[in-house]
PDBQT receptor file of N, H, CA, C and O in Angstrom, charges set to zero:
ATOM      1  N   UNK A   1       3.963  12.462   0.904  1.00  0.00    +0.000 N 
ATOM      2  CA  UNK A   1       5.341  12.437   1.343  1.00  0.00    +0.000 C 
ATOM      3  C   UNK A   1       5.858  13.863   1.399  1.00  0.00    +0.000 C 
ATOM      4  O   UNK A   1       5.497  14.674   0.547  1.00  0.00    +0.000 OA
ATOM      5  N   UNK A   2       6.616  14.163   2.288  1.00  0.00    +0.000 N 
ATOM      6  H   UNK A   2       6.909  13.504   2.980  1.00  0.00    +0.000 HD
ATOM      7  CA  UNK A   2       7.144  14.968   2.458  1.00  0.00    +0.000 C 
ATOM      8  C   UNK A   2       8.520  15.636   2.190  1.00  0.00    +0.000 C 
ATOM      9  O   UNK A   2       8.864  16.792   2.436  1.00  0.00    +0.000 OA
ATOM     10  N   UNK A   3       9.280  14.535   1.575  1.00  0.00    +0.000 N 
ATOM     11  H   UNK A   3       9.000  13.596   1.374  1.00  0.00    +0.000 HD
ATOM     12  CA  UNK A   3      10.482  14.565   1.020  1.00  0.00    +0.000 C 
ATOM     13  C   UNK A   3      11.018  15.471  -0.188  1.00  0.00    +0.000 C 
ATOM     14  O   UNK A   3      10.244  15.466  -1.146  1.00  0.00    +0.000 OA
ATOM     15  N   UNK A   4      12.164  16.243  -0.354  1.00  0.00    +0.000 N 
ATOM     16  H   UNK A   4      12.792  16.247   0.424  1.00  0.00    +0.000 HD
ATOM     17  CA  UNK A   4      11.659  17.141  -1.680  1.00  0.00    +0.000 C 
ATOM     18  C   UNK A   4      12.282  16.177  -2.657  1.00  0.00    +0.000 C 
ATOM     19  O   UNK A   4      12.667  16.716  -3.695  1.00  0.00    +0.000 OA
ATOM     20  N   UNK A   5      12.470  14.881  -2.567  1.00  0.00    +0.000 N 
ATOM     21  H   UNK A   5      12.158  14.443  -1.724  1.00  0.00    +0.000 HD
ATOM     22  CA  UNK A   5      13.546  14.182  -3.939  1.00  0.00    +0.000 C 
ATOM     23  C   UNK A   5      12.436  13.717  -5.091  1.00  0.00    +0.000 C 
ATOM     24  O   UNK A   5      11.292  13.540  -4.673  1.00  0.00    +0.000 OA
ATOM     25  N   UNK A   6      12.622  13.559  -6.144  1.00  0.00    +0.000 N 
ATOM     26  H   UNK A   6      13.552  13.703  -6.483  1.00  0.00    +0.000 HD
ATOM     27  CA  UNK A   6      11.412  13.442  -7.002  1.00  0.00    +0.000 C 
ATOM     28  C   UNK A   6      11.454  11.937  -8.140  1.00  0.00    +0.000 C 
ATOM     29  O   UNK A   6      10.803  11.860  -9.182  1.00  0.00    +0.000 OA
ATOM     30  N   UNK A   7      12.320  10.932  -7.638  1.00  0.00    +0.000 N 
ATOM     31  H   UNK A   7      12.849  10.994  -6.792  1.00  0.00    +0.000 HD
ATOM     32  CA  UNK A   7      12.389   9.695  -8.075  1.00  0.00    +0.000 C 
ATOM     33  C   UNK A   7      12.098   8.670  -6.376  1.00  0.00    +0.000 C 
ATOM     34  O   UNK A   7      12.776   8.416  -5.379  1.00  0.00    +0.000 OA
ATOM     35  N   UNK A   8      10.676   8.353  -6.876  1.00  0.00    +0.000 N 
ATOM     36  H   UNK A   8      10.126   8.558  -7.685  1.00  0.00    +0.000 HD
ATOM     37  CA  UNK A   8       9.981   7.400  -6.062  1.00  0.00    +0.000 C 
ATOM     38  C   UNK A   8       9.856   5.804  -6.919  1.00  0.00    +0.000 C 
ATOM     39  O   UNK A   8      10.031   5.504  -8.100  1.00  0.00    +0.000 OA
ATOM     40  N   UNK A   9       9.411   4.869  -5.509  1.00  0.00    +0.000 N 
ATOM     41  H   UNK A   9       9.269   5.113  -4.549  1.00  0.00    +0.000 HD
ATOM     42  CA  UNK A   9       9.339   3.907  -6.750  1.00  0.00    +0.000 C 
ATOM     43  C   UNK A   9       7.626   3.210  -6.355  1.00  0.00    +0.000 C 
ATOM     44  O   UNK A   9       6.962   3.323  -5.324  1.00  0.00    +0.000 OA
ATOM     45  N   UNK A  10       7.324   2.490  -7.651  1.00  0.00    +0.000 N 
ATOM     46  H   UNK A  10       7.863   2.398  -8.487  1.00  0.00    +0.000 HD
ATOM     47  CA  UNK A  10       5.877   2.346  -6.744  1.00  0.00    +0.000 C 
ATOM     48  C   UNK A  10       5.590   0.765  -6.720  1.00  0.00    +0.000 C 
ATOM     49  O   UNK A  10       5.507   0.048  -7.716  1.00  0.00    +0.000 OA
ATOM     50  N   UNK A  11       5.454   0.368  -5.375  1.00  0.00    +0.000 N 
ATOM     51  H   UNK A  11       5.522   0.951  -4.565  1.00  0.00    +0.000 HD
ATOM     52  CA  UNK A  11       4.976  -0.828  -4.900  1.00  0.00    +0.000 C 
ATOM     53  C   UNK A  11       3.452  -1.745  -4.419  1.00  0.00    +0.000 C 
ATOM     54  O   UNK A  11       2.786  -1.053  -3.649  1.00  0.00    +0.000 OA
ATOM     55  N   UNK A  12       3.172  -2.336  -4.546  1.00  0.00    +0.000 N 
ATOM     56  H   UNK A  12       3.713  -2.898  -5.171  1.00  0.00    +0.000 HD
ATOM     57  CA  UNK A  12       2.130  -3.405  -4.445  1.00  0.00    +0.000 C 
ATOM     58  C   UNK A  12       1.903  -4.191  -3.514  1.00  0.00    +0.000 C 
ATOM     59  O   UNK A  12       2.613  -5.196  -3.485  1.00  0.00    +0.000 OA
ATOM     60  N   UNK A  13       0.895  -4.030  -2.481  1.00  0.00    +0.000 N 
ATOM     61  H   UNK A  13       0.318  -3.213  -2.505  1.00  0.00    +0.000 HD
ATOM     62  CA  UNK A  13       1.461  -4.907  -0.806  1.00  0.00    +0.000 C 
ATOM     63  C   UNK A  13      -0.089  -5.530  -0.860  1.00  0.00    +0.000 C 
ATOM     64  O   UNK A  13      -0.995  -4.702  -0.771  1.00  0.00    +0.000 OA
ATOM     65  N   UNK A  14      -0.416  -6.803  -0.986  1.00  0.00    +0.000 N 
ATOM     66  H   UNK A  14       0.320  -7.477  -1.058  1.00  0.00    +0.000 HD
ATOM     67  CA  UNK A  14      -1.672  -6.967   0.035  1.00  0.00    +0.000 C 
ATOM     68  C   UNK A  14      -1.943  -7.345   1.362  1.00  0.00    +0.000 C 
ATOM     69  O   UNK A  14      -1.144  -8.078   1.946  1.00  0.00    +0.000 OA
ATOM     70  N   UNK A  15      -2.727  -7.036   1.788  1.00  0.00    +0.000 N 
ATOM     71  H   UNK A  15      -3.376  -6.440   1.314  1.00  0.00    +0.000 HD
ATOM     72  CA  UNK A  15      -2.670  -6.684   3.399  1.00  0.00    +0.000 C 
ATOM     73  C   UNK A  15      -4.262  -7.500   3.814  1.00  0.00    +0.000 C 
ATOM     74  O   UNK A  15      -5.351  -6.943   3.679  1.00  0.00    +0.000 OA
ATOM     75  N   UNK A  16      -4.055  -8.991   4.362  1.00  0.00    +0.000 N 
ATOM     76  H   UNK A  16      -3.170  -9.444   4.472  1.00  0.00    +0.000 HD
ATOM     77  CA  UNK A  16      -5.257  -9.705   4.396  1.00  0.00    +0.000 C 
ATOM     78  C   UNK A  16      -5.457  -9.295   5.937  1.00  0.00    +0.000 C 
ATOM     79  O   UNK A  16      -4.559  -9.040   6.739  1.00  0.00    +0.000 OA
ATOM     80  N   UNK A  17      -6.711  -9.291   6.144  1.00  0.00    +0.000 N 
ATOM     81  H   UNK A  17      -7.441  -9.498   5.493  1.00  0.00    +0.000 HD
ATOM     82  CA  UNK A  17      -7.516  -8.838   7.726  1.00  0.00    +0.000 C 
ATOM     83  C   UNK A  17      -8.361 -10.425   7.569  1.00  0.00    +0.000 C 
ATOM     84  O   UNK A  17      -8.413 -11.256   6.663  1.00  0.00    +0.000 OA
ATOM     85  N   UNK A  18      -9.026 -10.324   9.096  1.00  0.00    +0.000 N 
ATOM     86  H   UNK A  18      -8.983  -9.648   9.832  1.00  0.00    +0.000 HD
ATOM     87  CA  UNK A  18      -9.733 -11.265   9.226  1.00  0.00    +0.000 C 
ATOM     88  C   UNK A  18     -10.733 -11.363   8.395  1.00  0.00    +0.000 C 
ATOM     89  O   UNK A  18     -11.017 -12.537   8.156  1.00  0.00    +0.000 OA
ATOM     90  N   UNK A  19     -11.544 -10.388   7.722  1.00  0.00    +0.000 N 
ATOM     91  H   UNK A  19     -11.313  -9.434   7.917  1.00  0.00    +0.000 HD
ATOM     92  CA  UNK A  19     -12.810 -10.112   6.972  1.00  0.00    +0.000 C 
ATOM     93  C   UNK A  19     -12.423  -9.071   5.690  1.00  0.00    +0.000 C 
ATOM     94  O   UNK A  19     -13.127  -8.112   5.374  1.00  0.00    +0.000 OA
ATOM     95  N   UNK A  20     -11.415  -9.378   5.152  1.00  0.00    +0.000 N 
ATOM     96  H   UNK A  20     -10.843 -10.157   5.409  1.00  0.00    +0.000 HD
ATOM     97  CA  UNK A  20     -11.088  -8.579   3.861  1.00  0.00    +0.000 C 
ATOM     98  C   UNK A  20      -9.188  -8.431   3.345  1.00  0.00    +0.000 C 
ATOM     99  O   UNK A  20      -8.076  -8.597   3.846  1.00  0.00    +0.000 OA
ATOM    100  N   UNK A  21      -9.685  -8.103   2.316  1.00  0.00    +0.000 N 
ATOM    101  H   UNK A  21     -10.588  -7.968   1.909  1.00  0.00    +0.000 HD
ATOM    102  CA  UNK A  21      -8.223  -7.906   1.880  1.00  0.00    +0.000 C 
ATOM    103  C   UNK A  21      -7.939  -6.732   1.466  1.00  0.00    +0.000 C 
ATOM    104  O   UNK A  21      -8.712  -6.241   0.644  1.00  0.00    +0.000 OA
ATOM    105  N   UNK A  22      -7.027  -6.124   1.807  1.00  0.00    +0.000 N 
ATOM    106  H   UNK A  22      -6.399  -6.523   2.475  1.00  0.00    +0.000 HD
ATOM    107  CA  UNK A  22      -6.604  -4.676   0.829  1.00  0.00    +0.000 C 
ATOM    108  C   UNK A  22      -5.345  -4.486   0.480  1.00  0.00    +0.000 C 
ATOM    109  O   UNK A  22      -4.292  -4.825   1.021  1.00  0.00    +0.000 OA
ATOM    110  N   UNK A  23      -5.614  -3.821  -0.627  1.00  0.00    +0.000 N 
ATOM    111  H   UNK A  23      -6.469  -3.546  -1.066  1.00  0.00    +0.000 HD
ATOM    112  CA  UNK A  23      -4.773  -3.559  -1.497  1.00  0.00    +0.000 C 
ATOM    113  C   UNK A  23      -3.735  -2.804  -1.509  1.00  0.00    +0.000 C 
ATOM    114  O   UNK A  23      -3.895  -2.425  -2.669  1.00  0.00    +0.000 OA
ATOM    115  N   UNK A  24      -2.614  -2.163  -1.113  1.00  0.00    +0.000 N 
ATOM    116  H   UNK A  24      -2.484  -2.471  -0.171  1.00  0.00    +0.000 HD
ATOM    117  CA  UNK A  24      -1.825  -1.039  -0.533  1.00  0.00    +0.000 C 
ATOM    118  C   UNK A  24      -0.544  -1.224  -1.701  1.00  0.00    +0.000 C 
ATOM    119  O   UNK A  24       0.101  -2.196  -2.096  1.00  0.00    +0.000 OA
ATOM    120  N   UNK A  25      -0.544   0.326  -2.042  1.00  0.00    +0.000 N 
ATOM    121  H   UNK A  25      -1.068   1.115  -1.721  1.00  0.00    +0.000 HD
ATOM    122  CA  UNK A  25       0.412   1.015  -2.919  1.00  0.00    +0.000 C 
ATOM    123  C   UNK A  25       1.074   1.531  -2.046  1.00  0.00    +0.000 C 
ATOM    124  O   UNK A  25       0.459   1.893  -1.042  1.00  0.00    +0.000 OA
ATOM    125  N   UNK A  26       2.965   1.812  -2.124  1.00  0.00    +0.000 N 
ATOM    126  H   UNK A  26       3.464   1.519  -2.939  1.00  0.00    +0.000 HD
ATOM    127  CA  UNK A  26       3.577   2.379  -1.451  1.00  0.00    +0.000 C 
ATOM    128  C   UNK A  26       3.848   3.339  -2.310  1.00  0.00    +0.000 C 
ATOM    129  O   UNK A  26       3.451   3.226  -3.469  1.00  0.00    +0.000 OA
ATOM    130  N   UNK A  27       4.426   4.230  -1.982  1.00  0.00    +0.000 N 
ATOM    131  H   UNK A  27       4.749   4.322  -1.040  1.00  0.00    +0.000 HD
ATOM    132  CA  UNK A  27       5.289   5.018  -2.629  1.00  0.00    +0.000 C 
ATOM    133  C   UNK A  27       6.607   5.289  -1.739  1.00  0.00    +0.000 C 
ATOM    134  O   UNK A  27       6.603   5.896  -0.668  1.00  0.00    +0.000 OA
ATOM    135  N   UNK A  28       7.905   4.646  -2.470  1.00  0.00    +0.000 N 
ATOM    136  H   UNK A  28       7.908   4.153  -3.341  1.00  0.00    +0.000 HD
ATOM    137  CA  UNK A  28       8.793   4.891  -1.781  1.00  0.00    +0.000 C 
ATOM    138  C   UNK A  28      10.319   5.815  -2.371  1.00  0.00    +0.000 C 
ATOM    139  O   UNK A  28      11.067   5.446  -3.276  1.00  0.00    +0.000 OA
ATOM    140  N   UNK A  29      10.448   7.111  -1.507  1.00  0.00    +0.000 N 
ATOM    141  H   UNK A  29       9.841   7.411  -0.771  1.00  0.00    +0.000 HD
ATOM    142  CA  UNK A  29      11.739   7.806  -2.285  1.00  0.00    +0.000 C 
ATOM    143  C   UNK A  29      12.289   6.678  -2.230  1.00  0.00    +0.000 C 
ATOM    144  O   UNK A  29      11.995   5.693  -1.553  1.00  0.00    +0.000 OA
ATOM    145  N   UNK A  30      13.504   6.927  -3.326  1.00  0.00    +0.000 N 
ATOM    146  H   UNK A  30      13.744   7.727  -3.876  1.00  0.00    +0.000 HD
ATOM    147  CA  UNK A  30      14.680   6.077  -3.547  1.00  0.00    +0.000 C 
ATOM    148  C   UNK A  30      15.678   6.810  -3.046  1.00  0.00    +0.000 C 
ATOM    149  O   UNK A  30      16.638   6.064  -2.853  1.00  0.00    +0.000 OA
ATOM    150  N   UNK A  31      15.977   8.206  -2.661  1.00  0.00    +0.000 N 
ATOM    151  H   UNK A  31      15.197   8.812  -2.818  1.00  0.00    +0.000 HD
ATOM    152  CA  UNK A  31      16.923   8.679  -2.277  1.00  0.00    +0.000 C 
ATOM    153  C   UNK A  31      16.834   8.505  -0.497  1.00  0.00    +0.000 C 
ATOM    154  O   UNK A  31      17.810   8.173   0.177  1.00  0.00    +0.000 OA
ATOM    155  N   UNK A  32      15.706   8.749  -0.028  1.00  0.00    +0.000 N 
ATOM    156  H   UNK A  32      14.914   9.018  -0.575  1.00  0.00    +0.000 HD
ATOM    157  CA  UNK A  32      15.755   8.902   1.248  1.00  0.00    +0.000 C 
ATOM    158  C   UNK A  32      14.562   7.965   2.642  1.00  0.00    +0.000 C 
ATOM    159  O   UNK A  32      14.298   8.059   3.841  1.00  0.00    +0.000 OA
ATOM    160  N   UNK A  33      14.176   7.087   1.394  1.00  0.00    +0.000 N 
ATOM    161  H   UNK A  33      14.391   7.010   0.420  1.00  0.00    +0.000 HD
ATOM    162  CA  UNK A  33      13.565   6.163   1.860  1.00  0.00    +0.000 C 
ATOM    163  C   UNK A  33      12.162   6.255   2.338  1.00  0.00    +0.000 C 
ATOM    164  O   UNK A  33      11.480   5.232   2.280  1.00  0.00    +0.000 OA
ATOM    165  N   UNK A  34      11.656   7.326   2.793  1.00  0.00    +0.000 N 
ATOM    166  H   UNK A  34      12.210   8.157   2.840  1.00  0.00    +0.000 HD
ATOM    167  CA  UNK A  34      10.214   7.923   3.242  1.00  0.00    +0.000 C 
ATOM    168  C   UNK A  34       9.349   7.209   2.017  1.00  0.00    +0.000 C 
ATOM    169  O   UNK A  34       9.328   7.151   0.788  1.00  0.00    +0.000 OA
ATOM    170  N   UNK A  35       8.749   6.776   3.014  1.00  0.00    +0.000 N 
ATOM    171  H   UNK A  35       8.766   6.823   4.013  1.00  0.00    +0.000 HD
ATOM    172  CA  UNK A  35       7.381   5.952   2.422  1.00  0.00    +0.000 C 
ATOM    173  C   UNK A  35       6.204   6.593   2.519  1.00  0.00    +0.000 C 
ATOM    174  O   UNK A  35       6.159   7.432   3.419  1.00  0.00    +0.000 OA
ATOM    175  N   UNK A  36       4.743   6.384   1.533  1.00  0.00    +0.000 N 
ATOM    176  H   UNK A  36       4.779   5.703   0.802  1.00  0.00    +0.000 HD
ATOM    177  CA  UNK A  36       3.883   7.071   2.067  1.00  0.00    +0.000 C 
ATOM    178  C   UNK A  36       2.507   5.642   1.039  1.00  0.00    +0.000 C 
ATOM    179  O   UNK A  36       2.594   4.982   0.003  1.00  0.00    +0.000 OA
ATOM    180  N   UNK A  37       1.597   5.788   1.963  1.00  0.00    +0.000 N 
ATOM    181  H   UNK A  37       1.527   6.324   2.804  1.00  0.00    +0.000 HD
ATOM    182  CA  UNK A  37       0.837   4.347   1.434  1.00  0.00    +0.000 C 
ATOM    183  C   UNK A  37      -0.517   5.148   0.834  1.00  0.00    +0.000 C 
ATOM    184  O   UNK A  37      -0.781   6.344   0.961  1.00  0.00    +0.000 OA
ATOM    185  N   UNK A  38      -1.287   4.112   0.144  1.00  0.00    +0.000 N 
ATOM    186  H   UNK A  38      -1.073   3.140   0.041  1.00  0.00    +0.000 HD
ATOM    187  CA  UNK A  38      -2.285   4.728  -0.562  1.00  0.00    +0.000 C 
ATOM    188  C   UNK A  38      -2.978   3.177  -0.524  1.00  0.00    +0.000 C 
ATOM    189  O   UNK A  38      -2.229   2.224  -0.740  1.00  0.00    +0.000 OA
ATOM    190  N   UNK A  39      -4.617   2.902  -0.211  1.00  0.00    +0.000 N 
ATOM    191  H   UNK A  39      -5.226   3.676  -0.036  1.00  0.00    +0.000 HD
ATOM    192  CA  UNK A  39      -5.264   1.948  -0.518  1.00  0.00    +0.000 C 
ATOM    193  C   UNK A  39      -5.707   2.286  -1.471  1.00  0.00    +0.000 C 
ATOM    194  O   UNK A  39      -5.985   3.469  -1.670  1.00  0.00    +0.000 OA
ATOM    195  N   UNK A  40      -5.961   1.043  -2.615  1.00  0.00    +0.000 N 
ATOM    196  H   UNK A  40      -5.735   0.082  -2.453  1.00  0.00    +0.000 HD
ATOM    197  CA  UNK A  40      -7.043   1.144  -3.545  1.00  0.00    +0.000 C 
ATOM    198  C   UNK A  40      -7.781   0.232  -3.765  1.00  0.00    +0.000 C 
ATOM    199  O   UNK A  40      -8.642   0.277  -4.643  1.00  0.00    +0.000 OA
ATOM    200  N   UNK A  41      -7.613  -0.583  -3.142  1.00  0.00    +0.000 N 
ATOM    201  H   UNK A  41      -6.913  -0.619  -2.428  1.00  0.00    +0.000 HD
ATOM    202  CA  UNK A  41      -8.698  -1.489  -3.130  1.00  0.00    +0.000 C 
ATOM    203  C   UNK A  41      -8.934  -2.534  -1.901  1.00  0.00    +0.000 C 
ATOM    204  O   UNK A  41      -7.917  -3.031  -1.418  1.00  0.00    +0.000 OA
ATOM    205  N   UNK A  42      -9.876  -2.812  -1.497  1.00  0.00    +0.000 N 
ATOM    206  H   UNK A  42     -10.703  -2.408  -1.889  1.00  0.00    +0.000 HD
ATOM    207  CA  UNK A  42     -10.555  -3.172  -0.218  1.00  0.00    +0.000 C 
ATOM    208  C   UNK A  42     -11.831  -4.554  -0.755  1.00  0.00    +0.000 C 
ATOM    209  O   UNK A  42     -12.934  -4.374  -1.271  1.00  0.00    +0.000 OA
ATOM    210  N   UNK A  43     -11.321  -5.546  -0.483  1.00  0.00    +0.000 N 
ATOM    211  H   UNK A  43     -10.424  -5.691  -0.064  1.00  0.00    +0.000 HD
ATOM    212  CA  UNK A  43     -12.625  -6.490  -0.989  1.00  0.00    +0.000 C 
ATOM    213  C   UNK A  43     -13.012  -7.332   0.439  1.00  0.00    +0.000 C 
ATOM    214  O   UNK A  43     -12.150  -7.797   1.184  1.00  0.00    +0.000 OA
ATOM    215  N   UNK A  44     -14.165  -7.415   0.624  1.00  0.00    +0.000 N 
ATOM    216  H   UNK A  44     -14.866  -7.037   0.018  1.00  0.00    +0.000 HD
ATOM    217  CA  UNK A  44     -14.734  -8.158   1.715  1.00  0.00    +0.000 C 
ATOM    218  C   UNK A  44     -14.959  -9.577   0.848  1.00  0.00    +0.000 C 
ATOM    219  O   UNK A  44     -15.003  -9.801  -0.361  1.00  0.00    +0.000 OA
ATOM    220  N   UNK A  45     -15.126 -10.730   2.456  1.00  0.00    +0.000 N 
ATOM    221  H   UNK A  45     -15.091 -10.548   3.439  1.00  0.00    +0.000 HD
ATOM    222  CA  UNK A  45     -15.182 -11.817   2.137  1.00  0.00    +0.000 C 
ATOM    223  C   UNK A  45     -15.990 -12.239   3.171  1.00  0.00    +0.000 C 
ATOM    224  O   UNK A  45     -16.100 -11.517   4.161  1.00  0.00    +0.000 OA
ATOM    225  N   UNK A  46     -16.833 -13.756   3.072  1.00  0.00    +0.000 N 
ATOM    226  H   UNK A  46     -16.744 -14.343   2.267  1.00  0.00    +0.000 HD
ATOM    227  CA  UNK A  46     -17.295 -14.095   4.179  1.00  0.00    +0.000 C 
ATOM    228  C   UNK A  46     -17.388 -15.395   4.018  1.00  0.00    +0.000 C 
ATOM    229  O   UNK A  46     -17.979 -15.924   3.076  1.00  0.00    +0.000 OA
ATOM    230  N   UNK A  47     -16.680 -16.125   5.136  1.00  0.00    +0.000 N 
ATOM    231  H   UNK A  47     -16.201 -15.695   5.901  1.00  0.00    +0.000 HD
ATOM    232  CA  UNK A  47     -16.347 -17.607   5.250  1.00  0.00    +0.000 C 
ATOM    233  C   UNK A  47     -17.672 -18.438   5.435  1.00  0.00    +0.000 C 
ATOM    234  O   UNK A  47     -18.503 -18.253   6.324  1.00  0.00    +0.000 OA
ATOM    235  N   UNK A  48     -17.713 -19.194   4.641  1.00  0.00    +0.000 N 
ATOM    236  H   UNK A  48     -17.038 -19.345   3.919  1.00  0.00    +0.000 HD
ATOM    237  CA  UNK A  48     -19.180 -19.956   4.329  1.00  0.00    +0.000 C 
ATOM    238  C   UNK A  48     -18.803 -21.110   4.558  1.00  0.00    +0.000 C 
ATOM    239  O   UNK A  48     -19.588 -21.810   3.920  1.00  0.00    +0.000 OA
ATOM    240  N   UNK A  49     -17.945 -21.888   5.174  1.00  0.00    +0.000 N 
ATOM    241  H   UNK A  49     -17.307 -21.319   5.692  1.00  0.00    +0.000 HD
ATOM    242  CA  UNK A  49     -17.402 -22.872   5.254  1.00  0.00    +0.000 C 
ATOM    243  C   UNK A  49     -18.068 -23.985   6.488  1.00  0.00    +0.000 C 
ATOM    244  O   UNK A  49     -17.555 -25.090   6.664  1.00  0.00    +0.000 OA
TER     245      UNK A  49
């Protein structure tokens, strides 16, 4: 982020794809709203159904 304010808040998003899920952290100022994302985790799946 590029913002100079230094109270962010930190969020938790999962983000399902056709063949996986990931994990996405935001980081969002609280003063000026600029967001900036970070994955940390990525799990594959495969439909056996």
């Amino acid at each position: 982020m590029d913002c100079p304010h230094p109270a962010v808040t930190l969020t938790e998003e999962p983000v399902r794809l056709s063949h996986c899920v990931s994990v996405v952290h935001w980081f969002t100022c609280d003063a000026c709203g600029e967001r900036a994302a970070v994955v940390t985790r990525t799990e594959m799946f495969l439909d056996r159904g």
